[in-house]
Backbone as numpy.savetxt, mean C-alpha at the origin, in Angstrom:
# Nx Ny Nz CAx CAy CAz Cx Cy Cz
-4.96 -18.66 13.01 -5.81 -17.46 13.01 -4.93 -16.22 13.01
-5.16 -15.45 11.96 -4.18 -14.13 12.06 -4.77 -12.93 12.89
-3.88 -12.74 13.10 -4.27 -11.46 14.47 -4.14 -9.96 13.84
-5.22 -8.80 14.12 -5.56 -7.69 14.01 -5.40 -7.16 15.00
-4.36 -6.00 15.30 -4.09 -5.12 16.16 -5.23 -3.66 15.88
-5.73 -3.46 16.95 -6.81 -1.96 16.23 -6.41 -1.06 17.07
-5.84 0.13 16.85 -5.26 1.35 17.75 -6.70 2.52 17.51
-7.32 2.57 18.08 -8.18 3.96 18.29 -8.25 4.25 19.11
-8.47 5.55 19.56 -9.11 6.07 21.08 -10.63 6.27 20.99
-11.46 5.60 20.32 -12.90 6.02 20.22 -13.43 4.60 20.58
-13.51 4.29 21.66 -14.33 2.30 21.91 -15.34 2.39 21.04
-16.41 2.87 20.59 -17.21 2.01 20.06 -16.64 1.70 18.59
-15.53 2.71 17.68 -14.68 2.28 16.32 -14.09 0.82 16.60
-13.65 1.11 17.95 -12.90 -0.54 18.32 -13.78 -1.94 18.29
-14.96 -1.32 18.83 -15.92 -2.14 19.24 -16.53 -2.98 17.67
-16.60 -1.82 17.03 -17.79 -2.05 15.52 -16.27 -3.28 15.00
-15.11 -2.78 14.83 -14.15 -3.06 14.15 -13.76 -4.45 14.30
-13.57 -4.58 15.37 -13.49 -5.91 16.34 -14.63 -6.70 15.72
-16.07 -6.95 15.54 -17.01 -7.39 15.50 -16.98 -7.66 13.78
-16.82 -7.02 12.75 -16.36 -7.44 11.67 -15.37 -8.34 11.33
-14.18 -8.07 11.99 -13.08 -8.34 11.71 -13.14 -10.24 12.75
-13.43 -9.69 13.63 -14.32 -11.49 14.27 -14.85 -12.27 13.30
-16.02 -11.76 12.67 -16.79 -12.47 11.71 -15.66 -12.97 10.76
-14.84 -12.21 10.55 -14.49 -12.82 9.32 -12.93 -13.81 9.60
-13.19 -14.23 11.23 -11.90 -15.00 11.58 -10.77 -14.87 11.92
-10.75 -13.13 12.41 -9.52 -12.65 13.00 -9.43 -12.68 14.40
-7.94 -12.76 14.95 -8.42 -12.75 16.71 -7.99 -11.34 16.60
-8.49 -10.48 17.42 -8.23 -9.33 17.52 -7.85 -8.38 18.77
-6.90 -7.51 19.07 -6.37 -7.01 20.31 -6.57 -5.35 19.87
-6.84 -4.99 21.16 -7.17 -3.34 20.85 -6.27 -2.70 21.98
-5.80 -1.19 21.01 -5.01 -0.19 21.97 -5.69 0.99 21.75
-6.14 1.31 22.64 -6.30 3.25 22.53 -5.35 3.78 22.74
-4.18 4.01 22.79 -3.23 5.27 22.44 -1.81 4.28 21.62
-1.01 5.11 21.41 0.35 4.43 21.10 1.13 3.91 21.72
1.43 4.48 22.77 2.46 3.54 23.74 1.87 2.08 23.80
0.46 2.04 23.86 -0.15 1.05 24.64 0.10 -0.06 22.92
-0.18 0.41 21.95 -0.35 -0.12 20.84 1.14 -0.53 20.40
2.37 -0.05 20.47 3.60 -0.59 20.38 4.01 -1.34 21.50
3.39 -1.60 22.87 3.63 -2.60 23.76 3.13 -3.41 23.15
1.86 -3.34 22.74 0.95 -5.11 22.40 1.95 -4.98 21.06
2.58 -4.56 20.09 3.24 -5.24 19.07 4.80 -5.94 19.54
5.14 -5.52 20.64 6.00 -5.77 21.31 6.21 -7.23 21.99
5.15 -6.94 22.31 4.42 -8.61 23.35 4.41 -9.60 22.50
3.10 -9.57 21.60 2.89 -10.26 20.67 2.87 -10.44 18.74
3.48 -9.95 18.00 3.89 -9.58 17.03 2.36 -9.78 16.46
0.88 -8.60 15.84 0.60 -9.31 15.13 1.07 -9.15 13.57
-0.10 -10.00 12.83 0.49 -9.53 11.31 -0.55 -8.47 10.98
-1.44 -7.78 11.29 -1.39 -6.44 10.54 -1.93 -5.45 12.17
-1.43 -4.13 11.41 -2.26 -3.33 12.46 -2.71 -2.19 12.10
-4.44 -1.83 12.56 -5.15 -1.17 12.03 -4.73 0.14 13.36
-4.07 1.19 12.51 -3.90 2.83 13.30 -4.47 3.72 12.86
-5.12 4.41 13.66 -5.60 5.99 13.76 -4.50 7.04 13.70
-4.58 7.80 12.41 -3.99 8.84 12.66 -3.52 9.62 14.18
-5.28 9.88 14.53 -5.46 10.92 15.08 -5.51 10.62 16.91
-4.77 10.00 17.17 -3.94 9.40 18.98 -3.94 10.34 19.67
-4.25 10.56 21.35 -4.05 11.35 21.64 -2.38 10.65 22.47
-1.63 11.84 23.30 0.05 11.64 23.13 0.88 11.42 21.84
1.17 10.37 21.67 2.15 10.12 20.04 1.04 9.88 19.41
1.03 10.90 18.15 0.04 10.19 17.08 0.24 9.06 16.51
-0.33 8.81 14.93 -0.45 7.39 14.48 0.62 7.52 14.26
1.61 9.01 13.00 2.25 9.01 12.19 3.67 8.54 12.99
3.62 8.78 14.44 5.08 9.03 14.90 4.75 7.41 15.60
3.94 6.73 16.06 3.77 5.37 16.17 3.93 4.46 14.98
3.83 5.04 13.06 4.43 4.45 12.86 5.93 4.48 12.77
6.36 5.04 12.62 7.66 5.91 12.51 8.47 4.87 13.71
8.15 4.99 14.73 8.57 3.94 15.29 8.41 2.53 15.59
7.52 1.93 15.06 7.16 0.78 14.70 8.18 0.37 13.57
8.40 0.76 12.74 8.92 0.60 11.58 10.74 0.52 12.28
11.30 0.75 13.51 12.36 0.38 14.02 13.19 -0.70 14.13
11.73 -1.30 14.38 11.77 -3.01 14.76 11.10 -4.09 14.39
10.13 -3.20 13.32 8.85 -4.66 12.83 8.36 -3.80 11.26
8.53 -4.81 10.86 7.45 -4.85 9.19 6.03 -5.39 9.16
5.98 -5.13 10.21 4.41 -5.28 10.26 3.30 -5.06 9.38
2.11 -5.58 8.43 1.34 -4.29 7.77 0.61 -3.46 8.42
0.47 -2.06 7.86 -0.30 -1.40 8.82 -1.06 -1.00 7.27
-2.45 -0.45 8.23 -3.12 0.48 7.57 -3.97 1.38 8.67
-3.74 2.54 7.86 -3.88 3.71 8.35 -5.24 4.18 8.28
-6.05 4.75 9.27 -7.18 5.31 9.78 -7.12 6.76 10.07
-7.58 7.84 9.03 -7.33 8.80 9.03 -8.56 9.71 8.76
-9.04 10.88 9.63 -10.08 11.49 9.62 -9.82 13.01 8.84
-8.18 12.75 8.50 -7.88 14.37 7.54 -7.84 14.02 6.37
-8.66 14.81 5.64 -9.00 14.53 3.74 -7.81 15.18 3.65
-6.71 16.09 3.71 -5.98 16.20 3.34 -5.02 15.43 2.63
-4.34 15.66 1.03 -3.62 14.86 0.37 -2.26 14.52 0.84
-1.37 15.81 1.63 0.06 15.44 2.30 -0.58 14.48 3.59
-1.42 14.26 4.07 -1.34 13.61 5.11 -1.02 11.92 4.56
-2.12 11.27 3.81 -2.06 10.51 3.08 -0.96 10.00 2.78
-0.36 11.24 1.77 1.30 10.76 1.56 1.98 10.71 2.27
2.18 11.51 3.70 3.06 11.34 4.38 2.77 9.92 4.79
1.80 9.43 5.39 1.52 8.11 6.26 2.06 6.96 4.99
1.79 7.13 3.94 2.41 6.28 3.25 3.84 5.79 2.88
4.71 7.46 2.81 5.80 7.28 2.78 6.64 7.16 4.18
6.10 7.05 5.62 6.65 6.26 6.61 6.56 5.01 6.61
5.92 4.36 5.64 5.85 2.86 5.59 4.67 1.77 5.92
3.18 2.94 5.53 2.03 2.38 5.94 1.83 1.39 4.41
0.98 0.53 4.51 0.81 -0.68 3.19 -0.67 0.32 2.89
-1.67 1.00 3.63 -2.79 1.40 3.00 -3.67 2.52 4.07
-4.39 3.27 3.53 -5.10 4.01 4.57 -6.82 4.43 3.64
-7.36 4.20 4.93 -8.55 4.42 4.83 -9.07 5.75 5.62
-9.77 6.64 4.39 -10.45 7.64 5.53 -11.90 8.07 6.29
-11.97 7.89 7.02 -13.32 8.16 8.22 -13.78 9.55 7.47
-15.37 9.00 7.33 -15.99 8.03 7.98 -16.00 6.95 6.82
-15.72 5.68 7.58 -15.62 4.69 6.55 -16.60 3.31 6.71
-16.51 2.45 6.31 -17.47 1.33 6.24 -16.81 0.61 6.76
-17.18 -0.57 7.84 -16.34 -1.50 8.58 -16.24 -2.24 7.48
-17.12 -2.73 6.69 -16.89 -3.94 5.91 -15.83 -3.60 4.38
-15.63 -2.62 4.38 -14.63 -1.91 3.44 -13.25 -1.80 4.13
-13.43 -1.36 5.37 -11.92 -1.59 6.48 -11.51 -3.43 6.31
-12.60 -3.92 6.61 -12.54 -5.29 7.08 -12.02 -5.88 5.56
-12.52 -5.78 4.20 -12.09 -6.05 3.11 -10.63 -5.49 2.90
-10.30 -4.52 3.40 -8.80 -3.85 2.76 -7.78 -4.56 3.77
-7.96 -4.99 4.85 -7.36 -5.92 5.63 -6.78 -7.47 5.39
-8.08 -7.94 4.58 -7.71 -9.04 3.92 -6.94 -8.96 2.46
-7.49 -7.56 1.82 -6.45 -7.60 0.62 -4.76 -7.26 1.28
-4.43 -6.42 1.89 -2.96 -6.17 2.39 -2.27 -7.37 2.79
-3.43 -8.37 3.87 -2.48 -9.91 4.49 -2.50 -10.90 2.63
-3.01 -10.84 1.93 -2.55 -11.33 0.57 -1.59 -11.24 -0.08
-0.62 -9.74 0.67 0.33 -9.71 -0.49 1.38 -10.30 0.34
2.81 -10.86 -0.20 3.40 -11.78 -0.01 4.98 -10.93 0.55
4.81 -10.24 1.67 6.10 -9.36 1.78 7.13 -10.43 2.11
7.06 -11.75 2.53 8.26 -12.60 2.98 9.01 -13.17 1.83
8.46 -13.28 0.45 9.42 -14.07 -0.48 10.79 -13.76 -0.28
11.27 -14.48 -0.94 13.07 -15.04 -0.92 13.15 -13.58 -1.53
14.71 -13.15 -1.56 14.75 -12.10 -2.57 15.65 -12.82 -3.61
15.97 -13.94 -4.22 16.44 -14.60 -5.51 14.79 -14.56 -6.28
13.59 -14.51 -5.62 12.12 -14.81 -6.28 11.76 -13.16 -6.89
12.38 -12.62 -6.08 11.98 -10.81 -6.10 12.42 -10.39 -7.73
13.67 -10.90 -8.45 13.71 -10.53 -9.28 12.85 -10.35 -10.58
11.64 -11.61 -10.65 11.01 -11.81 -11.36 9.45 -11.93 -11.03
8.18 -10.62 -11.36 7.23 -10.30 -10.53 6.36 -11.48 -11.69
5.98 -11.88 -10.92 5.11 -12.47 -11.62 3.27 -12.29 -11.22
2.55 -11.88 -12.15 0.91 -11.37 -12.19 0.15 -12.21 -13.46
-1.15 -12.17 -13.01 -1.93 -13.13 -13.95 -1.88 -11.88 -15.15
-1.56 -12.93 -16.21 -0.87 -12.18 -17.42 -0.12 -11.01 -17.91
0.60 -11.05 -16.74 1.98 -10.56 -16.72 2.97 -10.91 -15.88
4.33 -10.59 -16.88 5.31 -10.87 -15.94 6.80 -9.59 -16.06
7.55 -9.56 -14.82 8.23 -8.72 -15.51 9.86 -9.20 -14.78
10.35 -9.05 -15.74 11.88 -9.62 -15.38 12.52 -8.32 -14.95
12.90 -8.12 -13.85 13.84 -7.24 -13.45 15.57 -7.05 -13.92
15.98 -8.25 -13.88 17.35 -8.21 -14.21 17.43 -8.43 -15.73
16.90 -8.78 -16.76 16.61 -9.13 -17.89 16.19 -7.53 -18.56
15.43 -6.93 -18.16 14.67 -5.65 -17.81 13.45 -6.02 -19.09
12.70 -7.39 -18.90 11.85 -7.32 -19.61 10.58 -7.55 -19.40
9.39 -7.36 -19.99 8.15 -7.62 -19.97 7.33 -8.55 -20.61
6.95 -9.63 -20.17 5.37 -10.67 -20.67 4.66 -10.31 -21.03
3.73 -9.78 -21.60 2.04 -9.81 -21.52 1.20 -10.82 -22.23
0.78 -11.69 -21.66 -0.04 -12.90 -22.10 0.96 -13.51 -23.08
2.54 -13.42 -22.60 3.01 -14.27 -23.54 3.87 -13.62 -24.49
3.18 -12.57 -24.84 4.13 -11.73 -25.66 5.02 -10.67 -25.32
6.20 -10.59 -25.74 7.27 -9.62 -25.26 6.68 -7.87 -25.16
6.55 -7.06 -24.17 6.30 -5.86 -24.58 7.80 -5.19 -24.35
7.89 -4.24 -25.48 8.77 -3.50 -25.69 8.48 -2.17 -24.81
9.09 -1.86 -23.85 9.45 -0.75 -23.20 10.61 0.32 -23.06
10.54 1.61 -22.73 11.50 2.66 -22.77 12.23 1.91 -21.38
13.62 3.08 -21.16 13.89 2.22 -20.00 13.00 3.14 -18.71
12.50 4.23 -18.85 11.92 4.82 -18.04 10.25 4.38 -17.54
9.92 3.87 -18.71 8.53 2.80 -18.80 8.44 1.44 -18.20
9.94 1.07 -18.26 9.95 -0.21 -17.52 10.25 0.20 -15.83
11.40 1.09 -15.68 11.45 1.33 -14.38 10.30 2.21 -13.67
8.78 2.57 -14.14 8.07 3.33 -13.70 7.18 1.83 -13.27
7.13 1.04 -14.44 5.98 -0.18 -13.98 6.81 -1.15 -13.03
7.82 -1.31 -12.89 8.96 -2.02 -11.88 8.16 -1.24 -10.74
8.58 0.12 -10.22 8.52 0.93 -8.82 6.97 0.64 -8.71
5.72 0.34 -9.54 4.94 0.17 -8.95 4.12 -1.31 -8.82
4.81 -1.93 -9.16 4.67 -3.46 -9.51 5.09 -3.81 -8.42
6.29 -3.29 -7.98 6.73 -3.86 -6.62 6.05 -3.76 -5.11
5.16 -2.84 -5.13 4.26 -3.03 -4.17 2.97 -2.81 -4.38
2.30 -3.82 -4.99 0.83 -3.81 -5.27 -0.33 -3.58 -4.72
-0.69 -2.29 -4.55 -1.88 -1.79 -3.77 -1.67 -0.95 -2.75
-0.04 -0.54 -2.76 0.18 0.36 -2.51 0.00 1.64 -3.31
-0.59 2.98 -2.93 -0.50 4.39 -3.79 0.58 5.33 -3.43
1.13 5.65 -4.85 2.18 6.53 -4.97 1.91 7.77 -5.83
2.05 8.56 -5.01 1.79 10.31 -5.65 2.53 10.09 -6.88
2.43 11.31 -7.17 3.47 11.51 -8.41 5.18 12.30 -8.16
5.04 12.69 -6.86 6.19 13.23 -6.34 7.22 11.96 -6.08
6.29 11.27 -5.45 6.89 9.87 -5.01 7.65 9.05 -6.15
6.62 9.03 -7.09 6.93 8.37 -8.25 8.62 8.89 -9.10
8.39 10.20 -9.14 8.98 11.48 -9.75 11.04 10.73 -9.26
10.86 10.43 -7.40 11.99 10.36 -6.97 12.38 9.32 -7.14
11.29 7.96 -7.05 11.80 6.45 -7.51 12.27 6.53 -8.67
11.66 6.56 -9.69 12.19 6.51 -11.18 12.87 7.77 -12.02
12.88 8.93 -11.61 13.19 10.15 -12.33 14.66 10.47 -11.56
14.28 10.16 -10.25 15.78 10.56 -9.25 15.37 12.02 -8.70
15.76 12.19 -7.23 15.18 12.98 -6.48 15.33 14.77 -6.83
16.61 15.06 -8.11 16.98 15.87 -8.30 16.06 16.27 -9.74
15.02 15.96 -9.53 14.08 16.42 -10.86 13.11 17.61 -10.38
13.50 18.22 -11.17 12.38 19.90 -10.58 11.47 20.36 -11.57
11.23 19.63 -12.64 9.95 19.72 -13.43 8.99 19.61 -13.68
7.67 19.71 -14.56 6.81 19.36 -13.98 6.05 17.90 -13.43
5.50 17.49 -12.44 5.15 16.51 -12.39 4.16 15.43 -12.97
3.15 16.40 -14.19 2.58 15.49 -15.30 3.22 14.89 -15.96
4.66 14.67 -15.83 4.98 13.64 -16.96 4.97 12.28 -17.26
4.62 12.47 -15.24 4.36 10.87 -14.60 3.24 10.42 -15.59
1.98 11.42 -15.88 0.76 11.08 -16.45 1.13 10.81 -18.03
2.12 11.31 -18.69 2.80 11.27 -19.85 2.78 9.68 -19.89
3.38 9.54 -18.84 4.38 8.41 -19.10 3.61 7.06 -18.90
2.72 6.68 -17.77 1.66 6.56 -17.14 1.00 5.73 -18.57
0.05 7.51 -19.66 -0.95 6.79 -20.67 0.12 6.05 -21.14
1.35 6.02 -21.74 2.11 5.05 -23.07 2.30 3.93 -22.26
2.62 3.56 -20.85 2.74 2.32 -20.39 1.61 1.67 -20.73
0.11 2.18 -19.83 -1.24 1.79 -20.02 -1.23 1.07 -21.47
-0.99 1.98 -22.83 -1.22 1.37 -24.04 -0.23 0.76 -24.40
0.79 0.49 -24.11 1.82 -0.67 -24.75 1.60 -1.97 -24.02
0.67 -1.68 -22.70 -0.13 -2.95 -22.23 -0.98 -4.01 -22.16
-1.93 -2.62 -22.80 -2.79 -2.81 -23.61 -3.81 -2.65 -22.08
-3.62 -1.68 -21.31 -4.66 -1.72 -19.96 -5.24 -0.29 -20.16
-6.72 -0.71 -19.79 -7.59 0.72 -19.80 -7.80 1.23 -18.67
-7.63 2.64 -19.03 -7.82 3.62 -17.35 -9.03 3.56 -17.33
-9.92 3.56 -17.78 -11.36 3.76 -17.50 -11.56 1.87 -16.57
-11.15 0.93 -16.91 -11.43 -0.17 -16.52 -10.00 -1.03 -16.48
-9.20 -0.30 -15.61 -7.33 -0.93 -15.80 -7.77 -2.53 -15.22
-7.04 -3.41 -15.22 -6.50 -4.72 -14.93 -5.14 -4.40 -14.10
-4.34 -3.66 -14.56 -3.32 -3.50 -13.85 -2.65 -2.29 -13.10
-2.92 -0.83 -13.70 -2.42 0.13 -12.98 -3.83 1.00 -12.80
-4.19 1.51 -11.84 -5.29 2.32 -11.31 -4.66 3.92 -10.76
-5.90 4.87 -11.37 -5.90 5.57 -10.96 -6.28 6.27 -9.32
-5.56 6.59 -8.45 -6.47 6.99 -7.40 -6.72 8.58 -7.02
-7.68 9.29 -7.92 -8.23 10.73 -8.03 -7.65 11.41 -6.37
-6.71 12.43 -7.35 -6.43 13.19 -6.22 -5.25 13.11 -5.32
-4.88 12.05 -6.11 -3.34 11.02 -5.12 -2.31 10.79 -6.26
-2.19 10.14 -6.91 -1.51 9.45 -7.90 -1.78 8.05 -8.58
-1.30 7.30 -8.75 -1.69 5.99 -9.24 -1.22 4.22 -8.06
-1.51 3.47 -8.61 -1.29 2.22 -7.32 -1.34 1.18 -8.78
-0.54 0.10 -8.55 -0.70 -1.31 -9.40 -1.79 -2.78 -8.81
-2.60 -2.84 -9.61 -3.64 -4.03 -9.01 -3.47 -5.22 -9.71
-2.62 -5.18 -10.69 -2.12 -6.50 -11.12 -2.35 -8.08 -9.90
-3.11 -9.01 -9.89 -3.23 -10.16 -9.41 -2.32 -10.86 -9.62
-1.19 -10.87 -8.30 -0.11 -11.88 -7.95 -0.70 -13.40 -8.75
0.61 -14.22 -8.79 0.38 -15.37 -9.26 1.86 -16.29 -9.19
């Protein structure tokens, strides 16, 4: 039985959260603040943990910040600020996903089970070569599958679908994107990600209106949904 850590300070969020996340076969442990929530990861390691931004003492962001010291835990993030830097920031400390309040337990409870799906322990001799239902992409080779057939890529097209292939269902701004593949010393504009973005989409042959593999997320940047295999 995999275990769900839930950090809120609001009991009845804990309460509703707990009660979904039961149903669907999790054992589950609850912290209202941070200290209390990095002791229970301390104690008992679980495999994911559901945090609130918004903690009173150490918030979520600096609970993960230190979580991330000693454990790779997944987390996903519970956040009541629509703000877009918040988002990114929680992501780029090393959250796997965040959801924002007010939200649906059974949409929390679903994004929980998609994050424990993805496979952060493989070997890294396996890492070189991603493999997705009808696709594949060779890292050291620097090449691409699609249903079989070779796609021809730039090298900037391959290293843009690499940086997001590599963590699937994770979202990456375009700033983010900009520093993985462009290199941090780029000061131009940042649509080029979207440039670059449509010609991958069509040498894929994947539609933004209905992608298979790279998704848009309005307002953020893009995320890869490609189905491991």
């Amino acid at each position: 039985m995999r275990r769900v850590l839930v950090v809120d300070d609001e009991p009845h969020i804990r309460t509703v959260l707990r009660g979904y996340l039961e149903a669907d076969g999790f054992a589950v442990v609850e912290a209202a603040d941070g200290e209390t929530a990095l002791q229970a990861v301390h104690a008992g390691q679980p495999d994911l943990v559901l945090l609130d931004v918004m903690l009173p003492g150490i918030d979520g962001l600096e609970v993960l910040r230190r979580l991330r010291a000693f454990s790779d835990v997944y987390v996903v993030l519970l956040t009541a600020r629509t703000e877009e830097v918040d988002k990114l920031v929680g992501l780029g400390v090393g959250a796997d996903d965040y959801v924002t309040k007010p939200f649906s337990p059974r949409e929390v409870a679903a994004r929980v089970k998609a994050v424990l799906r993805r496979d952060r322990g493989q070997p890294a001799r396996d890492q070189n070569v991603l493999r997705f239902d009808g696709l594949t992409i060779d890292r050291d080779g620097r090449e691409v599958d699609s249903d079989g057939t070779p796609v021809p890529l730039s090298t900037l097209e391959f290293d843009l679908l690499a940086a997001l292939a590599d963590a699937p269902g994770r979202v990456f701004s375009r700033r983010q994107l900009l520093e993985r593949v462009w290199g941090y010393d780029f000061y131009g504009d940042e649509r080029v990600v979207d440039v670059h973005i449509r010609s991958l989409r069509a040498r894929l042959g994947d539609d933004a209106n209905d992608p298979r593999l790279i998704a848009t997320v309005r307002g953020v940047g893009y995320k890869f949904i490609g189905q491991p295999r």
